[in-house]
C-alpha positions in Angstrom: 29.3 -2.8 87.1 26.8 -3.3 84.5 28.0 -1.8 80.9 25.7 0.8 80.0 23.7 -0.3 76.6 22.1 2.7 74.8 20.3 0.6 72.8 17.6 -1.0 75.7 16.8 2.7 76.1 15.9 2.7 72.5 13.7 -0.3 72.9 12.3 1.6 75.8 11.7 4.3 73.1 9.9 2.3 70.9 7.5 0.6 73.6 6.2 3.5 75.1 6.0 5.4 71.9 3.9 2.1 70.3 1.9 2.1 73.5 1.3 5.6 73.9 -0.3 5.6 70.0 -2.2 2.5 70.7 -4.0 3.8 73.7 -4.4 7.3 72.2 -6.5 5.4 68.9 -5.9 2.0 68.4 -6.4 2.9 64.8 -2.9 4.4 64.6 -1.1 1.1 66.1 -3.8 -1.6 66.6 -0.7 -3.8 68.4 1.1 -0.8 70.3 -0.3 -2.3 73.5 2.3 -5.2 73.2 5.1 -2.2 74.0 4.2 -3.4 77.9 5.2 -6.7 76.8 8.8 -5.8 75.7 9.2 -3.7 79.0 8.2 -7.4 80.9 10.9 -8.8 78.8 13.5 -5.8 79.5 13.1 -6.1 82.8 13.6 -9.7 83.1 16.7 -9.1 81.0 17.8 -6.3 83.7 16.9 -7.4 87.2 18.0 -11.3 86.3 21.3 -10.1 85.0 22.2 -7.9 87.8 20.6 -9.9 90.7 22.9 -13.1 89.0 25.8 -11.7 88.1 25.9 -10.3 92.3 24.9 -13.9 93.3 27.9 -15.3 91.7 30.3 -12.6 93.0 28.8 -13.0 96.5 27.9 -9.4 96.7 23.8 -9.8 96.4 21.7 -8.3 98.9 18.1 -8.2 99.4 18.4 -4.8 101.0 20.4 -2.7 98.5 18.2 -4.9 95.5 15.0 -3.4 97.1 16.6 0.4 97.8 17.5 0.8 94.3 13.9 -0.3 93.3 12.5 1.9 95.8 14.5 5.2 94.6 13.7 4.0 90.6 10.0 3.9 90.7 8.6 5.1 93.9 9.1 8.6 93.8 6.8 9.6 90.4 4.8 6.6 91.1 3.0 8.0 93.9 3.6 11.9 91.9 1.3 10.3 90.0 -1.3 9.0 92.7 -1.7 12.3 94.0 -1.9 13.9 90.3 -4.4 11.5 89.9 -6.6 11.8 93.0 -6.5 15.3 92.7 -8.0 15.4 89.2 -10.4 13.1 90.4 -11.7 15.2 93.1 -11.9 17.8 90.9 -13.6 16.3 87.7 -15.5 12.9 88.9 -18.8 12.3 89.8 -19.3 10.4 93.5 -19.6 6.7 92.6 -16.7 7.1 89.7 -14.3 9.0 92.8 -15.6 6.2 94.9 -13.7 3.6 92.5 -11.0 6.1 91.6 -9.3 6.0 95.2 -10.3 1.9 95.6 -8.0 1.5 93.2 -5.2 3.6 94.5 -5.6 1.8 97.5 -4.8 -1.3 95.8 -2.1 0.5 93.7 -0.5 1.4 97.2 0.2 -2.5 97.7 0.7 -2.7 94.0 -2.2 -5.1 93.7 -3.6 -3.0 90.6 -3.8 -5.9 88.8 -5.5 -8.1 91.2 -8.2 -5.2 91.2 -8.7 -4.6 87.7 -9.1 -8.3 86.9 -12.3 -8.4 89.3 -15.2 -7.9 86.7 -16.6 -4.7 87.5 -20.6 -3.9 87.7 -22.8 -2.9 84.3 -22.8 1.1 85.6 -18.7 1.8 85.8 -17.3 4.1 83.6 -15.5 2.1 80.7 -12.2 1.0 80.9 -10.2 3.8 78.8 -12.0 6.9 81.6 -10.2 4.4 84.6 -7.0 7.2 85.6 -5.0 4.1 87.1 -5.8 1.0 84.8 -2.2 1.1 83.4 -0.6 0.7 86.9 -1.6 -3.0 86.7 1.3 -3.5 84.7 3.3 -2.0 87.4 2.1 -4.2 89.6 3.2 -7.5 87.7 6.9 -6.2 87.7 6.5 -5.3 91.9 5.4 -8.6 92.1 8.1 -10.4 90.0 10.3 -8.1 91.9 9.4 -9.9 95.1 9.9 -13.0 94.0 11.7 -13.7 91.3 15.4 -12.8 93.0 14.8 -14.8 96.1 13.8 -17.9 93.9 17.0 -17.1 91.5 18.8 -17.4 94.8 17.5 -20.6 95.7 18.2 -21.9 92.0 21.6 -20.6 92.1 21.9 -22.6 95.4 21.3 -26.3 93.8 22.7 -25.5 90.9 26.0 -25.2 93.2 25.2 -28.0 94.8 24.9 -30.3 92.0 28.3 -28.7 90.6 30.3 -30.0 93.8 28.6 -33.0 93.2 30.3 -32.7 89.8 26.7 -33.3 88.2 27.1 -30.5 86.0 30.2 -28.5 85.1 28.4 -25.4 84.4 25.8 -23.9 86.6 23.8 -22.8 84.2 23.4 -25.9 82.8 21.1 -26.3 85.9 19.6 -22.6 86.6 18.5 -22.2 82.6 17.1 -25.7 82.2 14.6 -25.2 85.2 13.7 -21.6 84.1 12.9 -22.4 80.9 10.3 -25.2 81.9 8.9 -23.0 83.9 8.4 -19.8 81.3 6.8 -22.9 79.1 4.5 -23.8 82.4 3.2 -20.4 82.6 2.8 -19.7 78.9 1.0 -22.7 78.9 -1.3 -21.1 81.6 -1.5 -18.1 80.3 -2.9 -19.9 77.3 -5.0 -21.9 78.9 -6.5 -18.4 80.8 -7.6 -16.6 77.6 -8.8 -19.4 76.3 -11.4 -19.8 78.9 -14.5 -17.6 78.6 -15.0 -17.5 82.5 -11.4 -16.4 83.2 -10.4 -14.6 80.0 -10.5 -11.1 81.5 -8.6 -12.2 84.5 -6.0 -13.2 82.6 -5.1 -10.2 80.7 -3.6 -8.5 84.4 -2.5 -11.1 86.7 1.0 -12.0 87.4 0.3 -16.1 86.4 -0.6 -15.3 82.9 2.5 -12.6 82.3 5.3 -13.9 84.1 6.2 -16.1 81.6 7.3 -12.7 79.9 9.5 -11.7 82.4 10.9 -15.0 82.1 11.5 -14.8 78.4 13.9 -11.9 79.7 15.6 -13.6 82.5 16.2 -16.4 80.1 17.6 -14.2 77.9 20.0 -12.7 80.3 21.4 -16.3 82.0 22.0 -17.8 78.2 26.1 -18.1 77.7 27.2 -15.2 75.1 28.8 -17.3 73.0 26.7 -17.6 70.5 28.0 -14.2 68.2 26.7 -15.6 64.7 25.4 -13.1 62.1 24.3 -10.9 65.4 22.9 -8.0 63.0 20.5 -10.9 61.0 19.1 -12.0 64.3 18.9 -8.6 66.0 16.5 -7.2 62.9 14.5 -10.4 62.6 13.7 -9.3 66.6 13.0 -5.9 65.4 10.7 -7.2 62.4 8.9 -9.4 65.0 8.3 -6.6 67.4 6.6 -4.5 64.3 4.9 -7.5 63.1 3.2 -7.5 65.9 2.3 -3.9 65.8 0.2 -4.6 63.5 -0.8 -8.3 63.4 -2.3 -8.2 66.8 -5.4 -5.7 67.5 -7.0 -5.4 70.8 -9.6 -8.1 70.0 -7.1 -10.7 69.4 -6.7 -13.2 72.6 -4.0 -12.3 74.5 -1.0 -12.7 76.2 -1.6 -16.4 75.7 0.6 -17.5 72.7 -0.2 -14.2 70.6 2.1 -12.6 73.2 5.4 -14.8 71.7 6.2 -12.7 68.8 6.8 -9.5 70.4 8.5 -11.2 73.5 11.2 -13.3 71.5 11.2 -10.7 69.3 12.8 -8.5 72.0 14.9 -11.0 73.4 16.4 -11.4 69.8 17.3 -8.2 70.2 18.8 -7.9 74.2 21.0 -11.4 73.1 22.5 -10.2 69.7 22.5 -6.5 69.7 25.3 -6.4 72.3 27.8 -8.3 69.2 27.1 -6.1 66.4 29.7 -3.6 65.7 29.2 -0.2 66.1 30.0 0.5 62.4 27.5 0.5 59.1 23.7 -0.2 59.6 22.8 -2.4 62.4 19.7 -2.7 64.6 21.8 -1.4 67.8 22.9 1.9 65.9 19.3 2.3 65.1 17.9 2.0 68.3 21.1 3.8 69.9 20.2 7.1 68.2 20.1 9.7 70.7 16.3 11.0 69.9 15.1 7.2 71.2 17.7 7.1 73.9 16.1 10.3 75.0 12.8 9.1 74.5 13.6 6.1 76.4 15.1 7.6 79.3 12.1 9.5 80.0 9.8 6.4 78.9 9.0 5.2 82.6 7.8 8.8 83.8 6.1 8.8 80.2 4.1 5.5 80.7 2.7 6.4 83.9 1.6 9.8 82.6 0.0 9.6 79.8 -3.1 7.6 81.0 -4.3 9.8 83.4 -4.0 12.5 80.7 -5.9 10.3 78.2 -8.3 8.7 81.0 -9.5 12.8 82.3 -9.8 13.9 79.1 -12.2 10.8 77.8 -13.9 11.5 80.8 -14.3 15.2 79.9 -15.0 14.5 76.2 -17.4 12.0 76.9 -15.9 9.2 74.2 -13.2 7.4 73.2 -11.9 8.5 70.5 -10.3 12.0 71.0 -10.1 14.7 68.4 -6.8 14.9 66.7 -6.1 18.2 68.8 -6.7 16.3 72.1 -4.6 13.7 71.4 -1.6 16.1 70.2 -2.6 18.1 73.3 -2.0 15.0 75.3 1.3 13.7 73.8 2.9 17.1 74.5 1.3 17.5 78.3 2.7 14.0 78.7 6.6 14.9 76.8 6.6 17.8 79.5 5.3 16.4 82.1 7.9 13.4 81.9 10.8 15.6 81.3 9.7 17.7 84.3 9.9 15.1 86.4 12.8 13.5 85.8 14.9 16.2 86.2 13.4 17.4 88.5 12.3 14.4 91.1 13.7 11.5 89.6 17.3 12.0 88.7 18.0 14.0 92.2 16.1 10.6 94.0 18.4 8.8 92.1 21.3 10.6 93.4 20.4 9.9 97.1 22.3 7.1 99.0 19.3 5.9 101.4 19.6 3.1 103.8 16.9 0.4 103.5 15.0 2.5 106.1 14.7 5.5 105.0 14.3 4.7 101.8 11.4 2.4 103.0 10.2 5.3 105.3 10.6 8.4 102.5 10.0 6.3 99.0 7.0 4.7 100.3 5.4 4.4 103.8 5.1 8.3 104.1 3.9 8.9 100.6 1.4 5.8 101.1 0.1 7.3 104.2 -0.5 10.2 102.8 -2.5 9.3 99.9 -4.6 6.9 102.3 -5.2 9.7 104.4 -6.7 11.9 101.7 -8.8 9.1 100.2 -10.4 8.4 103.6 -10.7 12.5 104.3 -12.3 12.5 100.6 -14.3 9.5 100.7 -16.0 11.1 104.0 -16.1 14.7 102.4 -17.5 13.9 99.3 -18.7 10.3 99.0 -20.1 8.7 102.0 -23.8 9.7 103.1 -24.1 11.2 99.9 -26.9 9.4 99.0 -28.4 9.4 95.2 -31.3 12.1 94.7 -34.2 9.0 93.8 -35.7 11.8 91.8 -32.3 11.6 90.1 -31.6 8.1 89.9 -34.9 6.1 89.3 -37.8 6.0 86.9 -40.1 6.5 89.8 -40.8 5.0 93.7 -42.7 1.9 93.6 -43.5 1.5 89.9 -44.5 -2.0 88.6 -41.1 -2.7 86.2 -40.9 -6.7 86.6 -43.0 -6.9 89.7 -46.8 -6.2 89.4 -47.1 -6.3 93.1 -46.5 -2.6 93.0 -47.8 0.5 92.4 -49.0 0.5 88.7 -51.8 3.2 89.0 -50.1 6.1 87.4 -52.2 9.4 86.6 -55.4 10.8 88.1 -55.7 8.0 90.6 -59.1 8.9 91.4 -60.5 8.1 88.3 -61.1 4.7 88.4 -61.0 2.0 86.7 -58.2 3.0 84.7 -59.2 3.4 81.2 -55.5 3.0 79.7 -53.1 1.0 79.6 -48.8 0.9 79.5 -46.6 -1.4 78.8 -43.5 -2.1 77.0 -40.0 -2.6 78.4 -37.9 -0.4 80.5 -38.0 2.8 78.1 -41.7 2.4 78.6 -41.4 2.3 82.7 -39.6 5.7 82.6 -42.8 7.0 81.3 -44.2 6.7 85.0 -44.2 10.5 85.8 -45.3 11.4 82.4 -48.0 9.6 83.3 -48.8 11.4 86.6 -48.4 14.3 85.2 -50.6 14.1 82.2 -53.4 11.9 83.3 -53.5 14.1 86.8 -54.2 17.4 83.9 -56.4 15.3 81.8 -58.2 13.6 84.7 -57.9 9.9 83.7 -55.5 6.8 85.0 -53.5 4.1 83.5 -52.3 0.9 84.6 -48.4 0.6 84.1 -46.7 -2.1 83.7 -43.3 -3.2 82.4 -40.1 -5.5 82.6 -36.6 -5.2 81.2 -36.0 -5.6 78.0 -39.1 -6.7 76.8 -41.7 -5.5 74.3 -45.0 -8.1 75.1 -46.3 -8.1 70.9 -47.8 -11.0 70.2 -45.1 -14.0 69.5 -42.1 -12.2 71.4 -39.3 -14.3 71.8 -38.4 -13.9 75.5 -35.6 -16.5 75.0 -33.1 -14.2 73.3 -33.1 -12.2 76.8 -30.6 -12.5 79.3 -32.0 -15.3 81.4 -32.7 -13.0 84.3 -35.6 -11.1 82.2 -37.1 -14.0 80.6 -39.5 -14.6 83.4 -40.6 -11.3 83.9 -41.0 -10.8 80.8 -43.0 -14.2 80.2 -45.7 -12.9 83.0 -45.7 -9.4 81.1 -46.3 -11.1 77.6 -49.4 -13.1 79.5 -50.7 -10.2 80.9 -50.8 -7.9 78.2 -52.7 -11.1 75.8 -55.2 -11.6 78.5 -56.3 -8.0 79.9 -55.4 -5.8 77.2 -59.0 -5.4 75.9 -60.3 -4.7 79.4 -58.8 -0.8 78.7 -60.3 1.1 76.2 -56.5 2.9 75.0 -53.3 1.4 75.4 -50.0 2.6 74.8 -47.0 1.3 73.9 -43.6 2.2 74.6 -39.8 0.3 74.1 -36.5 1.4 73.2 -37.0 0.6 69.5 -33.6 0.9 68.3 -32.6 -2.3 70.8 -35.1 -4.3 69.7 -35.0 -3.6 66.2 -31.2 -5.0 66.7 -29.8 -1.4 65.7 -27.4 -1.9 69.2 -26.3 -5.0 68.5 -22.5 -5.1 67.0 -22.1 -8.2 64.6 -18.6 -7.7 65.1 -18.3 -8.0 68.6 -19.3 -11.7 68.6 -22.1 -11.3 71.7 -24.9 -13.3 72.4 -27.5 -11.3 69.8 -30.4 -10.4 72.0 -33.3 -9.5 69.8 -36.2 -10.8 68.1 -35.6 -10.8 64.7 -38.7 -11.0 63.3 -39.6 -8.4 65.5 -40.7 -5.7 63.4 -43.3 -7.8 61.8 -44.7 -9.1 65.5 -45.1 -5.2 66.4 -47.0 -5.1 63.0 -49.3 -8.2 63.7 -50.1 -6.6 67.2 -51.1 -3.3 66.2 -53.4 -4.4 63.4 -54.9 -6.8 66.1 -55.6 -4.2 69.0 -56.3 -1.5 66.7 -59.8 -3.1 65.6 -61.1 -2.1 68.8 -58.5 0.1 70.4 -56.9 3.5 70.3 -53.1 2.9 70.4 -50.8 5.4 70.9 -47.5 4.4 70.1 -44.6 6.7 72.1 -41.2 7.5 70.5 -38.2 6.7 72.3 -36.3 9.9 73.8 -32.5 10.4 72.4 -29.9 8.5 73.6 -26.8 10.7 75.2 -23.1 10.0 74.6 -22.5 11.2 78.2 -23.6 10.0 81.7 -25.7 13.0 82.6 -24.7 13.2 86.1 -21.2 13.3 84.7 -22.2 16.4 82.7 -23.9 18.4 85.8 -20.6 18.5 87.5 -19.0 19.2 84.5 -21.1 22.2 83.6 -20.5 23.8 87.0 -16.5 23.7 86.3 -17.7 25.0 83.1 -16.2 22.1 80.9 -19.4 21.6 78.9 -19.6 20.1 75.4 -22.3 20.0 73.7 -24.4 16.9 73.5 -24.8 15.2 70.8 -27.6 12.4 70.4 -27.1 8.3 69.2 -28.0 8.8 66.1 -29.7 5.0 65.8 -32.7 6.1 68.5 -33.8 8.7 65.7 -33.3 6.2 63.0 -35.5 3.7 64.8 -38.2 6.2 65.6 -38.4 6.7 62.2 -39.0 3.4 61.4 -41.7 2.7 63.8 -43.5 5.8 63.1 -43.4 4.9 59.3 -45.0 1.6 60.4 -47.8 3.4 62.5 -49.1 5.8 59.7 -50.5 2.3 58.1 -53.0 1.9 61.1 -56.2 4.6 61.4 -56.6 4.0 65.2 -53.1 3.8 66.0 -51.5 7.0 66.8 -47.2 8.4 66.9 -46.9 10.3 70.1 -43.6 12.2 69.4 -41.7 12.9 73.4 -38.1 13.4 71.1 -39.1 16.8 69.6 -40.2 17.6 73.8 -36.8 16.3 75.1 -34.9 18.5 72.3 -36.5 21.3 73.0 -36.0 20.7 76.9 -32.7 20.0 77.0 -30.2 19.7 74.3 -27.5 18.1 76.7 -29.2 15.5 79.5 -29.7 18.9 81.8 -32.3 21.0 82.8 -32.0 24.0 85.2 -28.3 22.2 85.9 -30.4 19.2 87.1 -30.3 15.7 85.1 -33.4 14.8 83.3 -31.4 11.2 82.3 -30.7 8.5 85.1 -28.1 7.1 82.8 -27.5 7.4 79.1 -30.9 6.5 77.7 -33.9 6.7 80.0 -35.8 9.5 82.1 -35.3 9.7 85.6 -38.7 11.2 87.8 -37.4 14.3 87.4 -37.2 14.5 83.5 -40.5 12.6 82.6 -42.7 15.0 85.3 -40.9 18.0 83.3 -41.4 16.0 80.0 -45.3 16.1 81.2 -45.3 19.7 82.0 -43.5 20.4 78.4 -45.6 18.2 76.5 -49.1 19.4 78.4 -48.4 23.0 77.3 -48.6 22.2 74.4 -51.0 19.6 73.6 -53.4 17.1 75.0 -53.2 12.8 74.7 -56.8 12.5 75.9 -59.1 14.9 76.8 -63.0 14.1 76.5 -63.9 14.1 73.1 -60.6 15.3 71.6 -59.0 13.2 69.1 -55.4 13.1 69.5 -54.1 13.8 65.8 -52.3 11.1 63.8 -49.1 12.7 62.6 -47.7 9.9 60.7 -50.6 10.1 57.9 
């Protein structure tokens, strides 16, 4: 029987808590997230200790191993699946419910990790709204609980060997030897994983580039106990390591790799040396011992797989990452009560339960698991499959010339002929298409549209800072623009100004920059070119939202809305262009922003999206942003001279 140690419950204690306040801000704790490591090394430190010290005895068995597993963590593991999916089907949109119960599948099999690490496509929701991202840990310790007692076994079987062989006196002397080259094979790995670009993300969930963790504790737990020197110096130089590490390590540094040493021997300082300080004066055991952080850490497993979901929902509701303080305290107290629910009442009476491997196969998990795959196939047919995207809804247009000028680019009164305008610019210039329609179709006159991604055609543009699958498009744009744009008598110009004006770019975040940086002056070159002989009407960007607008439709009908509030660098931007406009007589500010305000002031309009993702028009939005803008004034009619209200 395995002496009970209050003090791993504290350590418990101060895991969660450090990883609860580093996902909550990681301004609190930049380094809280390393509490996962110090449960990897904890339970190493457990299961190697037990599954060994029942090897030796001749009392180990596979089946009663796997029970006790099975009654620890199944039971408000799948609590929280259902939690979970439930929220989901209550709160997400389609494609983000889609991915929710994909990853519980994968959960099921506790292959959240292997999911996760796949590189997921530009349009998912970001990685703190994913309910379920946290069970990848969960899923390295299933899978080290798989195999990590079957290959102790087979260690423990040379290692007896080689003793009857009188090779070795000790069988440790074999067993400890072999583990520790292989915790310094996988740390090498694991090194060797975030250092490489193409793999880097990968590396942060899978099993190969943590195990060495759970080694670190299984190390820990095999070394002889001899070794009782100055226990209390060593068990708070493991403490200051853990804190270190707190706040040495942020979530930009590179990691596990190396960076995830300090916090693991750190804890395995203190599992090795706690256990020999006395239970008298100050000491690192006392301290951790304390009954507030043995409570804390009794309740930490329920806590940890809580307080995502909690965290993950509301993001999702409140549209950002960073909470309000009253969230976050709202969130820390759901997740306290919620965990001490739970125990008591699910986990503790589990607990109690003396299942045979069967049943505790057939109740912990193979009924649970059907279950939840049941409701994800009922839900994915209810309320995911056939229902196919509104293209009203999700697209600038049908058949619009964006990279491709095979295509429809007539846009307006197509029966007047030829067209006398023309637009162009990059994508926040393509959802302009129905605008278009709308207004030339009132004002009797066409335009030829065309566009590509990402690119504004002035004279001299760099296409090379693009992502290389824009560069050609935007190469053909740049040459038609030079050689036809004096064939139309007015031409307009449209781009999401704040991206290339470099505004988006985050020098911080060590990306590829992808602007022109001489842009601004290129735009100024162009306009005083075409101006000579050309009316140019240059079109503001519409506000960028915070929130994926589908996200807030469905939101709004459970009556969760917030109030939208716009990037402020799209207004900042629009400033500066129009600023640069008001320098030109015959080129003219047209300002959509002030229409968009007025027609919606969060992405919606009659409960419909006007957005088809954070920052451009679907149909929908520009043919209402034409009706809007109509109403109240004309772009070209006859002899009317569209005023210039940047001089």
């Amino acid at each position: 029987m395995t002496k009970y140690r209050p003090e791993i419950d504290g350590m418990r204690a101060v895991a969660v808590l450090a990883v609860i306040l580093s996902h909550m801000s990681a301004r609190i704790l930049p380094g809280g997230f390393v509490g996962v490591d110090i449960f990897f090394v904890i339970s190493g430190y457990l299961i190697t200790g037990i599954v060994y010290r029942q090897i030796t005895t001749h009392t180990f068995s596979f089946g009663v191993f796997y029970v006790r597993r099975m009654r620890r963590i199944l039971p408000v593991y799948f609590l929280v699946l259902f939690a979970s999916f439930a929220a989901g089907v209550a709160l997400l949109v389609p494609k983000d419910l889609a991915a929710l119960m994909e990853s519980i599948r994968y959960s099921i099999f506790f292959g959240a990790n292997v999911y996760f690490s796949w590189e997921k496509g530009y349009f998912d929701i970001s990685s703190d709204e994913k309910p379920l991202l946290h069970l990848w840990s969960l899923s390295v310790e299933e899978q080290y609980y798989l195999l990590w007692p079957l290959l102790l076994l087979c260690l423990c079987f040379l290692a007896r060997r080689a003793c009857q062989v009188k090779a070795v006196r000790d069988e440790r002397a074999v067993i400890i030897p072999v583990v520790g080259i292989i915790g310094i094979a996988f740390a090498l790995l694991s090194q060797h994983m975030v250092s490489s670009p193409s793999i880097n993300v990968k590396g942060y969930y899978l099993i190969q580039s943590r195990a060495f963790e759970l080694l670190v504790g299984s190390l820990t737990a095999l070394l002889p106990a001899g070794f009782r020197r100055c226990p209390t110096l060593f068990s708070g130089l493991g403490l200051l390591a853990i804190l270190a590490s707190f706040f040495a390590l942020s979530p930009s540094s590179p990691f596990p790799g190396f960076n995830a040493l300090l916090p693991c021997i750190g804890a395995a300082l203190i599992l090795y040396f706690s256990r020999h300080e006395c239970d008298r004066g100050l000491s690192v055991r006392m301290l951790l011992a304390n009954p507030v952080f043995v409570w804390v850490g009794v309740l930490s497993y329920s806590m940890y797989l809580w307080h995502w979901p909690i965290l993950a929902y509301m993001r999702y509701v409140y549209g950002r990452s960073e909470l309000p303080a009253t969230w976050l305290v709202a969130a820390f107290l759901g997740t306290v009560l919620l965990s001490w629910l739970f125990y008591h009442g699910l986990e503790k009476r589990v607990r109690r339960i003396n299942f045979s491997f069967g049943n505790a196969f057939g109740l912990n998990y193979l009924a649970p698991a059907l279950a939840v795959l049941l409701l994800c196939g009922f839900a994915n047919k209810a309320l995911v499959a056939g229902k196919k995207p509104d293209i009203e809804l999700t697209r600038y247009g049908t058949d619009v010339c964006h990279g491709n000028f095979a295509k429809q680019c007539l846009r307006g009164d197509r029966q007047a002929v030829p067209p006398v305008v023309l637009m162009t610019g990059d994508s926040h210039a393509a959802q302009y298409n129905s605008f278009i329609d709308v207004v030339g179709e009132k004002e009797r006159w066409s335009a030829w549209v065309v566009t590509a991604s990402s690119c504004s055609p002035v004279f001299g543009y760099d296409q090379k800072v693009l992502p290389r699958w824009a560069q050609a498009p935007c190469s053909r744009l740049k040459t038609y623009f030079q050689e036809n744009y004096d064939h139309y008598k007015y031409i307009f110009l449209a781009s999401a100004w704040a991206y290339q004006l470099g505004m988006l770019y985050d020098k911080k975040s060590g990306l590829r920059r992808d602007y022109d940086a001489d842009y601004l002056s290129k735009l100024r070159n162009t306009l005083a070119v075409i101006s000579k002989n050309h009316q140019v009407y240059v079109f503001s960007d519409v506000p960028m939202l915070r929130r994926d607008p589908f996200r807030m439709a469905k939101l709004e009908k459970l009556g969760l809305t917030l109030k939208e509030q716009y990037d402020p660098r799209v207004a900042k931007a629009n400033a500066v262009i129009r600023h640069l406009v008001a320098d030109f007589p015959n080129v003219h500010w047209v300002d959509t922003q002030k229409y968009i305000l007025n027609l919606t002031r969060d992405g919606l309009y009659n409960g419909k999206p006007v957005y088809m993702d954070d920052q451009h028009l679907n149909k929908y939005g520009a043919a209402m942003l034409g009706q809007w803008f109509s109403k109240n004034q004309t772009l070209l009619s006859g002899k009317q001279k569209y005023s210039n209200p940047g001089r």
